[in-house]
C-alpha positions in Angstrom: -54.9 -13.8 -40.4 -56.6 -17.2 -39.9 -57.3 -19.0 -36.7 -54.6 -21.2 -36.7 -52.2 -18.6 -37.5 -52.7 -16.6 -34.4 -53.3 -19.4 -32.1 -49.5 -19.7 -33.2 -48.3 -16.9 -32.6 -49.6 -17.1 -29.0 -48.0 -19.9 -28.5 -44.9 -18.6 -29.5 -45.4 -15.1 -27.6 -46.1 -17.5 -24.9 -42.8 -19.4 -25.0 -40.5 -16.1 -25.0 -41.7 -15.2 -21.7 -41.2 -19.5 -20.4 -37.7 -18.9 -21.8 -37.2 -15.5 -19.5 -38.5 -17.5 -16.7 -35.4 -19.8 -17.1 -33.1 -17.9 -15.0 -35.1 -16.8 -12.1 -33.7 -20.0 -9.9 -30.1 -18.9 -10.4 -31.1 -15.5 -10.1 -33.1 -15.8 -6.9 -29.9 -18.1 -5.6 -27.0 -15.4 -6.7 -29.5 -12.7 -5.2 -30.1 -14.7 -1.5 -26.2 -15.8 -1.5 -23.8 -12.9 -3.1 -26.1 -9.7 -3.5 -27.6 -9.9 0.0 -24.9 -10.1 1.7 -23.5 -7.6 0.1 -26.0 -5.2 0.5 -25.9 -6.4 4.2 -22.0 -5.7 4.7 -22.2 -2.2 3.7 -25.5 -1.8 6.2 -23.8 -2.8 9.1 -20.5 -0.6 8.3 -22.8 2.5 8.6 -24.2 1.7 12.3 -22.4 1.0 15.8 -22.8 -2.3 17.5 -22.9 -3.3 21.0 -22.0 -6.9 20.9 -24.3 -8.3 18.0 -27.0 -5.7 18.8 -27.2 -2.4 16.2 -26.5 0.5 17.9 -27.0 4.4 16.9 -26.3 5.5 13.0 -22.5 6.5 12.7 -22.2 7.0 8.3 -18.4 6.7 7.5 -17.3 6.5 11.1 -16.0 2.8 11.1 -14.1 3.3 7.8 -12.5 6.6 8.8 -11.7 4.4 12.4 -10.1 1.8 10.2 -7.9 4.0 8.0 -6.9 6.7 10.1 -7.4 5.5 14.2 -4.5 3.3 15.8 -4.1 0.4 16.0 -6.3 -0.5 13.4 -4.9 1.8 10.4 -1.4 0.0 11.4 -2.8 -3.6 11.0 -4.7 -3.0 8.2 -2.0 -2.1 6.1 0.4 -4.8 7.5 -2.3 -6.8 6.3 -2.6 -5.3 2.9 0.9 -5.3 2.7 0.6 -9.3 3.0 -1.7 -9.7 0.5 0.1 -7.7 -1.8 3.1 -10.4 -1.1 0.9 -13.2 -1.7 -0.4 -11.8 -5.0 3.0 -10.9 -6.5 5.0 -14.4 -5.6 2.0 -16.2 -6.4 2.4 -14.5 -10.0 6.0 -15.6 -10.0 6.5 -19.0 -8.7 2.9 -20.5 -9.4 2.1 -19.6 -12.4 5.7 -19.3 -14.1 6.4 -23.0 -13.1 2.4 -23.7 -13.8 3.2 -21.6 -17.6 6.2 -24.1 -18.2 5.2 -27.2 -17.5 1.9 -26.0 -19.3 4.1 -25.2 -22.3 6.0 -28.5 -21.7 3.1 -30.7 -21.9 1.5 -28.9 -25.2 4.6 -30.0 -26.8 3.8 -33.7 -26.8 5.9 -34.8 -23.5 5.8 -38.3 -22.8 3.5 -39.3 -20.1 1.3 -35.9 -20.3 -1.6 -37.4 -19.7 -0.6 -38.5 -16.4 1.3 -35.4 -15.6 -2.1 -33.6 -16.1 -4.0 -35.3 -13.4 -0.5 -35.4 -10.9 -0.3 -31.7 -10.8 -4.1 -31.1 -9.8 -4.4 -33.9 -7.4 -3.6 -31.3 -4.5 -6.4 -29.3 -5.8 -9.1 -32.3 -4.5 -8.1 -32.0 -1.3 -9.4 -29.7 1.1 -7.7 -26.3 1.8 -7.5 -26.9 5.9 -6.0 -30.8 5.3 -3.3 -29.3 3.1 -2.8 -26.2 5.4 -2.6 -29.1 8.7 -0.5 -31.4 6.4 2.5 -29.0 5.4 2.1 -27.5 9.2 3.6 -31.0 10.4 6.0 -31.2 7.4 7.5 -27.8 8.7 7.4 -28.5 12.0 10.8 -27.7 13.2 11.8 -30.9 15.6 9.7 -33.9 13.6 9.0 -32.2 10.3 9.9 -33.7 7.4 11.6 -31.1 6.0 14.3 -30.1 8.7 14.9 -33.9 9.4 15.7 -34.3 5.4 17.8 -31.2 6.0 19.6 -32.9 8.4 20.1 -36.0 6.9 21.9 -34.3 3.9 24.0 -32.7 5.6 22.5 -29.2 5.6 21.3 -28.7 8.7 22.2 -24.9 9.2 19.6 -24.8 6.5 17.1 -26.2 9.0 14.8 -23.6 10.9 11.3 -22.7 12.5 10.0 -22.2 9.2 6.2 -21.4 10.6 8.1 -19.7 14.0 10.2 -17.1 12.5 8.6 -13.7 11.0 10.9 -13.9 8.3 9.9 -17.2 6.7 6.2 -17.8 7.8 4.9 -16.1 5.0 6.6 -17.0 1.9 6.3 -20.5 3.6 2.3 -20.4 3.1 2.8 -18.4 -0.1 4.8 -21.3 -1.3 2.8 -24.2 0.2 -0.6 -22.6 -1.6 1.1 -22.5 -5.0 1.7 -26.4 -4.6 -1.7 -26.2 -3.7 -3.4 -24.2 -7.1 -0.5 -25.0 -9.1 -2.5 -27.6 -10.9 -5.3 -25.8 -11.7 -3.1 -22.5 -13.3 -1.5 -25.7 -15.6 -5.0 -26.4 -16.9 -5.8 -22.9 -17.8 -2.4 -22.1 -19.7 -2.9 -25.4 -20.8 -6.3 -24.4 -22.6 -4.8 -21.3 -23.8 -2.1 -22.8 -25.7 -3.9 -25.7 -27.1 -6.5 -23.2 -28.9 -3.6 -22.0 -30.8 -4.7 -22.8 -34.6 -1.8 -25.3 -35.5 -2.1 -23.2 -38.9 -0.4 -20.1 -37.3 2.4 -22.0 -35.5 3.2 -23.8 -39.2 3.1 -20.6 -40.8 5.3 -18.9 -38.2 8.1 -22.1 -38.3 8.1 -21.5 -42.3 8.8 -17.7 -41.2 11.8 -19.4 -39.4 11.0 -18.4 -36.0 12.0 -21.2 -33.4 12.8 -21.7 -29.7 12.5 -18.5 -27.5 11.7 -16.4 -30.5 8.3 -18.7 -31.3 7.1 -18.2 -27.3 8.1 -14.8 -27.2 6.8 -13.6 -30.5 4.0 -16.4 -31.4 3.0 -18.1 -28.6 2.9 -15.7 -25.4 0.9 -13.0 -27.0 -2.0 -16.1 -28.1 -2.1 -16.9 -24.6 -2.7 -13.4 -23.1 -6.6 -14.2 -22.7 -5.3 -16.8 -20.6 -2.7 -15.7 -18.9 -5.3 -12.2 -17.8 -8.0 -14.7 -16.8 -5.2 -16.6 -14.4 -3.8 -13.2 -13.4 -7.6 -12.3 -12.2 -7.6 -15.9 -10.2 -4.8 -15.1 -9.0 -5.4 -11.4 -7.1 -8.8 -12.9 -6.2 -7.5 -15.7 -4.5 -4.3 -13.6 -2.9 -6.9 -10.8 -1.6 -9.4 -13.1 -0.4 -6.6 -15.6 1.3 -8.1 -16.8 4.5 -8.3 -20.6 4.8 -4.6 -21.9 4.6 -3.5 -18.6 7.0 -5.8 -20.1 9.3 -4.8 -23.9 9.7 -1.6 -23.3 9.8 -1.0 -19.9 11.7 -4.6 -19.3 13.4 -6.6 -16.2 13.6 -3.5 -13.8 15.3 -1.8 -14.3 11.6 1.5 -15.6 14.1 4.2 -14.7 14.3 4.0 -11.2 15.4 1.2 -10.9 12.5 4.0 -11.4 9.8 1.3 -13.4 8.2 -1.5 -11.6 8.9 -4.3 -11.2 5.8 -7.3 -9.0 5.0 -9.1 -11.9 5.4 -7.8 -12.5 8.5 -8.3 -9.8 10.1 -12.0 -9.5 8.8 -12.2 -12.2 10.7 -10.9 -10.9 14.0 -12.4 -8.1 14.1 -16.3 -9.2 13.2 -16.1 -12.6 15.0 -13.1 -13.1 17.8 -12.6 -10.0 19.7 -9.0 -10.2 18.8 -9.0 -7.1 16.4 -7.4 -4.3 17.9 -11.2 -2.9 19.4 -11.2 -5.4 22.9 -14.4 -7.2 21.3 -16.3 -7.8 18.2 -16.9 -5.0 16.2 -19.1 -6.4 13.4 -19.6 -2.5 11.7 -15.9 -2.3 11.7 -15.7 -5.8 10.3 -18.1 -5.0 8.0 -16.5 -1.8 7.0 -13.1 -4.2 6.0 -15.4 -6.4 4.1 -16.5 -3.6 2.0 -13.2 -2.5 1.3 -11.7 -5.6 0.2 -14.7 -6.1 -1.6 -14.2 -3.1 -3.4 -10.7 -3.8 -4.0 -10.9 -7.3 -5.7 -14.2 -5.9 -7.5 -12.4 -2.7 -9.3 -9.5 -4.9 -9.9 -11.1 -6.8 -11.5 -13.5 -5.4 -13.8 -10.6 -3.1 -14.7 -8.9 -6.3 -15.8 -11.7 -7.7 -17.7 -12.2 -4.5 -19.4 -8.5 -4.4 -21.3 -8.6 -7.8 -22.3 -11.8 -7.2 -24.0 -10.6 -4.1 -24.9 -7.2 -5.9 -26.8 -9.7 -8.5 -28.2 -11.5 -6.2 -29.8 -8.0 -4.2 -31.2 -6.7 -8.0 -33.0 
């Protein structure tokens, strides 16, 4: 092999190893900011605490306290219970209107363009100004909406929508799919427009039309889609925090009816307000773990049949 053949292949040797080097920013950054804390979380579950000092090694002692010791095995599955809620009428209202008008703008409607960029403008602004925003629209003597209520002649319609434990949450349910609405519509909206225009031809020559086309054509296209949005979805529901707390605070009022996961995370490890008299960050941490685990297997599990139907068609 001649000089300038191995002096090549050096160089080339040489630039494999640059190229693994590539990732070792993001690496280092996902490492300092997701696995650390992780790792973290799951140390402090295993150890009592004494304010924010570490106390004596306890193992499974603030997860059995959290499952199994009142009143913390009652609010955490109240809590659950919520996000479960969340999850499920966030599947029904925001992204079955977010599929339609999805489905309406793929079929050429007039002014789609701007509908596009309507829908997500709530998405650019920030989760506590809509959370303070829709907390003055309900409020029940100068809101907007018992005062339109009244105007029209509906006013036994009118009610504490934030005050009562009936209403509060489905009424931050509902004011969060306004919120991410936009965003499903871009997704489904993705999904449908990778459709080959081929298949939908060949299926209108078939004679398939109208509800038969979405049903039989369409809908099973967009099922990468629809999965991903479905996995959005339970993240977001699982992990919902930052609307619960402008409009409600940390005590998920009223009478905990909208009380989260999240929420109570946060009562536990940083306000005192969990059920313990104080912070308890190992029981705290011992939450975070489990919801952790719970949007973690839920996910992956998710992933895995989509690939797994991929790889079926």
């Amino acid at each position: 092999m001649s000089i300038a053949k191995t002096r090549a292949a050096r160089s080339k040797g040489k630039a494999r190893w640059l190229v693994h080097l590539f990732p070792l920013p993001a690496l280092v950054i996902y490492t300092l900011f997701v696995v650390y804390p992780i790792v973290s979380a799951f140390t402090y579950s295993l150890y009592e605490w004494e304010g924010i000092s570490r106390g004596a090694y306890v193992g499974l002692k603030n997860f059995i306290t959290l499952f199994r010791v009142e009143p913390f095995q009652e609010m955490f599955w109240n809590a659950f219970g919520h996000n479960v809620i969340y999850f499920v009428v966030e599947m029904i209202v925001q992204n079955g209107i977010a599929f339609v008008l999805a489905f309406l703008i793929y079929r050429k409607l007039r002014g789609a363009g701007f509908l596009k960029v309507a829908y997500f403008l709530p998405r650019l602004l920030s989760v506590i100004v809509v959370g303070f925003l829709w907390k003055l629209i309900l409020n029940p003597n100068y809101g907007a909406l018992n005062t339109l209520l009244h105007k029209l002649g509906l006013s036994e319609w009118a009610r504490p929508w934030l005050g009562d434990p009936d209403t509060a949450l489905l009424a931050i349910i509902l004011v969060n799919c306004w919120f991410g609405i936009g965003f499903a519509v871009l997704i489904f909206l993705a999904g449908l427009q990778s459709i080959p225009e081929e298949l939908i031809e060949a299926a209108r020559l078939d004679g398939a039309s109208g509800l038969r086309m979405l049903v039989k054509i369409i809908l099973p296209l967009c099922m990468p889609s629809i999965t991903i949005m479905t996995i959005f979805t339970f993240i977001q529901a699982f992990e919902a925090f930052e609307l619960v707390y402008a409009m409600q605070g940390s005590m998920g009022e009223p009478y905990y009816s909208t009380d989260t996961l999240a929420v109570y995370f946060y009562r536990l490890a940083f306000s005192g307000a969990g059920g313990a008299g104080d912070i308890s960050i190992g029981l705290g941490s011992a939450l975070a773990i489990v919801i952790f685990f719970i949007v973690a297997s839920v996910s992956a599990l998710s992933l895995y049949l989509m690939r797994k139907r991929e790889v079926q068609h």
